[in-house]
C-alpha positions as CSV (number, residue, x, y, z in Angstrom):
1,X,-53.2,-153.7,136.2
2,X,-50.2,-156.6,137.3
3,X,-50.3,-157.6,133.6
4,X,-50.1,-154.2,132.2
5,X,-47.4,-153.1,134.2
6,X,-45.0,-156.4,133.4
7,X,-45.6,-155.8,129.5
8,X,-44.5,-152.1,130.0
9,X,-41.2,-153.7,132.2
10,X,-40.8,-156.1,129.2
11,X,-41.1,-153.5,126.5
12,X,-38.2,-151.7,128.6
13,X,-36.2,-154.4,129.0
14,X,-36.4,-155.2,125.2
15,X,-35.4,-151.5,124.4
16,X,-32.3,-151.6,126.7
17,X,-31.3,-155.0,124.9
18,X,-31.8,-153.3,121.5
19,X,-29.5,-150.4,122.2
20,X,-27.2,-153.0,123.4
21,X,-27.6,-155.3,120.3
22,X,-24.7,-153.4,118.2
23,X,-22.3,-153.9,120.9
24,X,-23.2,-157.7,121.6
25,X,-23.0,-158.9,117.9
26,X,-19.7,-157.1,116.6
27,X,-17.2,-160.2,117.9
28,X,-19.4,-162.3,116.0
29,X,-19.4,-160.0,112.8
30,X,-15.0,-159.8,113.3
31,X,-15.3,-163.9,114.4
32,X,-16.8,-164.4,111.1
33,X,-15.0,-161.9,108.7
34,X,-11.9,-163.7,110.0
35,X,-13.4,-167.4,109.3
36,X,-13.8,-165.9,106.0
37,X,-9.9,-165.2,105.3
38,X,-9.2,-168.4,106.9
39,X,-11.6,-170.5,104.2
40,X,-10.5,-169.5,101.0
41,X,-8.1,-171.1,99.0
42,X,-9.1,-170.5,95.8
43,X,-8.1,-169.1,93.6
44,X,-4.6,-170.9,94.6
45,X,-1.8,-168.5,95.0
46,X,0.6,-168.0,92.0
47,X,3.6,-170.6,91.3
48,X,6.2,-167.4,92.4
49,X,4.0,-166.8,95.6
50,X,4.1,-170.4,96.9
51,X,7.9,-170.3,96.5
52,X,7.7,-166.7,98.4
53,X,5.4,-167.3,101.2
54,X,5.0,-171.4,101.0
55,X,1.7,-173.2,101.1
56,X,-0.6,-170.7,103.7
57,X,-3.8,-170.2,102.2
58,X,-4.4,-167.3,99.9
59,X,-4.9,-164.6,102.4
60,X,-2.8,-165.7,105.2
61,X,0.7,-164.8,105.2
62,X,1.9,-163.0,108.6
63,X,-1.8,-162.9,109.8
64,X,-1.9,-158.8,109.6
65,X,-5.1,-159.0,107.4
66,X,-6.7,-161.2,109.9
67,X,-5.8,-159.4,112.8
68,X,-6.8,-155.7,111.4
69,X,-10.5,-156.6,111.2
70,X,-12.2,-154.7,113.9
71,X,-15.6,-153.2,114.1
72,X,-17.3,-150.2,115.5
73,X,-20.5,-148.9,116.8
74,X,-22.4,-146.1,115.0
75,X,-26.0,-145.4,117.4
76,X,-27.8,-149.0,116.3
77,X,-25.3,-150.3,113.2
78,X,-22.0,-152.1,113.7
79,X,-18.9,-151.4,110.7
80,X,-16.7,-154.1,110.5
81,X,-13.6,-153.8,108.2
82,X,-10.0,-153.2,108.3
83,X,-7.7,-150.3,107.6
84,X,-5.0,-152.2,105.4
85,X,-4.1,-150.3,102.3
86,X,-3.8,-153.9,100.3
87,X,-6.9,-155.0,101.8
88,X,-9.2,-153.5,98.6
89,X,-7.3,-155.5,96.1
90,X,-6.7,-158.6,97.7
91,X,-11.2,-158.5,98.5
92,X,-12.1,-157.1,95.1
93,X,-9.3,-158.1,92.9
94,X,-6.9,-155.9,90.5
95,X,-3.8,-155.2,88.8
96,X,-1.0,-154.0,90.4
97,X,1.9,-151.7,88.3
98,X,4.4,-150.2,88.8
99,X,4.2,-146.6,89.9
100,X,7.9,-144.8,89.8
101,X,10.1,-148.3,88.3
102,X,9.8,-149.8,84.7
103,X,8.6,-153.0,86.4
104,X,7.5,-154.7,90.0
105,X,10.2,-156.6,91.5
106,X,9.2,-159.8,93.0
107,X,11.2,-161.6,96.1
108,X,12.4,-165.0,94.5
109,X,12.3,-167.0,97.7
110,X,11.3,-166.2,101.2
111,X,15.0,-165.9,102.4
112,X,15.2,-162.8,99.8
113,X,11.8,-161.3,100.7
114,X,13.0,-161.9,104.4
115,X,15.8,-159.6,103.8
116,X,14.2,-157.0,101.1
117,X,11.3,-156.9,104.4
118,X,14.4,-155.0,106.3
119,X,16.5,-153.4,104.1
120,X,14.5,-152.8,100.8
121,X,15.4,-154.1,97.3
122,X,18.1,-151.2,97.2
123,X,19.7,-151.5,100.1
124,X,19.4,-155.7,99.8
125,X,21.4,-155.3,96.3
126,X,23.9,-153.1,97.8
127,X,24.5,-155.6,100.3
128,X,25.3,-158.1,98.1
129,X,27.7,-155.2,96.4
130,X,29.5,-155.3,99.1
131,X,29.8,-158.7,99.7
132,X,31.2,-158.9,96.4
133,X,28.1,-160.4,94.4
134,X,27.7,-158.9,90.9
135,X,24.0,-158.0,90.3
136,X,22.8,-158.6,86.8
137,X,19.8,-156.8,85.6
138,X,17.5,-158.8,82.6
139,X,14.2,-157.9,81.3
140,X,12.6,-160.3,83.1
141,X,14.7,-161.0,86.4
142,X,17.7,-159.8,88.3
143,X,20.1,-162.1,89.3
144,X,23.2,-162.0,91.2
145,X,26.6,-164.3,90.9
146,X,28.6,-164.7,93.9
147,X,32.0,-164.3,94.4
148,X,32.6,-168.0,94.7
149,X,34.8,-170.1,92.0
150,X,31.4,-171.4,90.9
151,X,30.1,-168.2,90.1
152,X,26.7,-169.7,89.0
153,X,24.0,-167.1,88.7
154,X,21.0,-166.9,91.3
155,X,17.8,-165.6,90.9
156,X,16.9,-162.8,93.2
157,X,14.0,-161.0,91.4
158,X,11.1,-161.5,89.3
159,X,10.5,-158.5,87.0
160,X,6.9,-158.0,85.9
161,X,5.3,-154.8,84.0
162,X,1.9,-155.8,86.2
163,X,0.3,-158.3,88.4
164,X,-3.0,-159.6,88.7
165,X,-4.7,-160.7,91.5
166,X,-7.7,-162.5,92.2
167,X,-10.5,-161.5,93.8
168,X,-11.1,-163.2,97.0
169,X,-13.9,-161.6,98.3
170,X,-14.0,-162.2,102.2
171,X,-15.6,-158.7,103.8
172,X,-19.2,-160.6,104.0
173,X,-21.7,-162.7,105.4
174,X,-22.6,-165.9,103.8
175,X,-26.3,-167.1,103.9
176,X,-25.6,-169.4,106.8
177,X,-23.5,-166.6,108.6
178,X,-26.4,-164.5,108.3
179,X,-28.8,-166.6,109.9
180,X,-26.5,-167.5,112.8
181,X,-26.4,-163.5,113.1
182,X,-30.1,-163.2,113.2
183,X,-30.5,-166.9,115.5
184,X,-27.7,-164.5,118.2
185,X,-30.0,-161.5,117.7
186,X,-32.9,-163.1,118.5
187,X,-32.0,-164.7,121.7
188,X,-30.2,-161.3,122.8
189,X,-33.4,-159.6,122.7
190,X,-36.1,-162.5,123.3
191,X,-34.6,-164.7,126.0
192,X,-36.0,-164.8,129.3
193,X,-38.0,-161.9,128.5
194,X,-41.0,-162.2,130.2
């Protein structure tokens, strides 16, 4: 009877640990996703990008992606993912145009994009307005010449009619990530069982 009743223990003792097992793997699952944007690095950003944001890797910039993966429980799955609204295309690739403008303005450098972050590409251009700067619209560019005796002409934006990014598919489990997943499973629910 002894041996009947531990088996009948054990059996509850691996139920408990299965309900539990959603809870108990999800920092691994948003441990891993996160690896995931931290490894890539190809494809390498755009020439214009590394001027923007310097030599991060691909998906690193201010570390919002990274930080927005969470994950939930739903009865015995776990849902990692993020809510970011650029997530989508910067995982599956795309094209990006421009919605209300005849093209997409691009920060030239990160001192511009610093600025445009705050006060928008209108309100950056008035700015410069102000300060006496004429802005110069071209097909391809805007550029603005300062009110100095020089009076040589900067570039401040990049004018595209689209943009193409990559896919840089990060919101998965690699082969070895899946075993590691299945080697933490295992001992959650078979150690020290008996």
């Amino acid at each position: 009877m002894r041996p009947l009743l531990e088996f009948v223990e054990a059996v509850e003792r691996f139920g408990e640990r299965a309900k539990g097992l959603p809870e108990e793997i999800k920092p691994f699952l948003i441990r891993e996703i996160q690896k995931n944007i931290d490894g890539i690095k190809e494809p390498r950003n755009a020439p214009l990008t590394l001027k923007v944001k310097g030599r991060k890797p691909p998906l690193r910039d201010k570390g919002h992606l990274r930080a927005s993966i969470a994950g939930k429980v739903d009865g015995l799955k776990v849902i990692a993912g993020t809510n970011l609204r650029y997530a989508p295309i910067q995982h599956f690739g795309g094209t990006i145009t421009p919605k209300r403008a005849k093209s997409l303005v691009i920060p030239a450098d990160r001192k511009i994009r610093r600025e445009v972050e705050t006060l928008g590409v209108k309100g950056f251009l008035e700015k410069l307005k102000k300060e006496n700067w004429t802005i110069v619209f071209r097909k391809r560019a805007i550029l603005g010449i300062p009110p100095t005796k020089r009076k040589k002409p900067k570039l401040l934006f990049v004018r595209k009619e689209k943009v193409t990014i990559p896919a840089r598919p990060f919101m998965h489990l690699t082969e070895e990530q899946m075993k590691e997943l299945q080697e933490l499973a295992e001992k959650i629910l078979f150690e020290d069982l008996s």
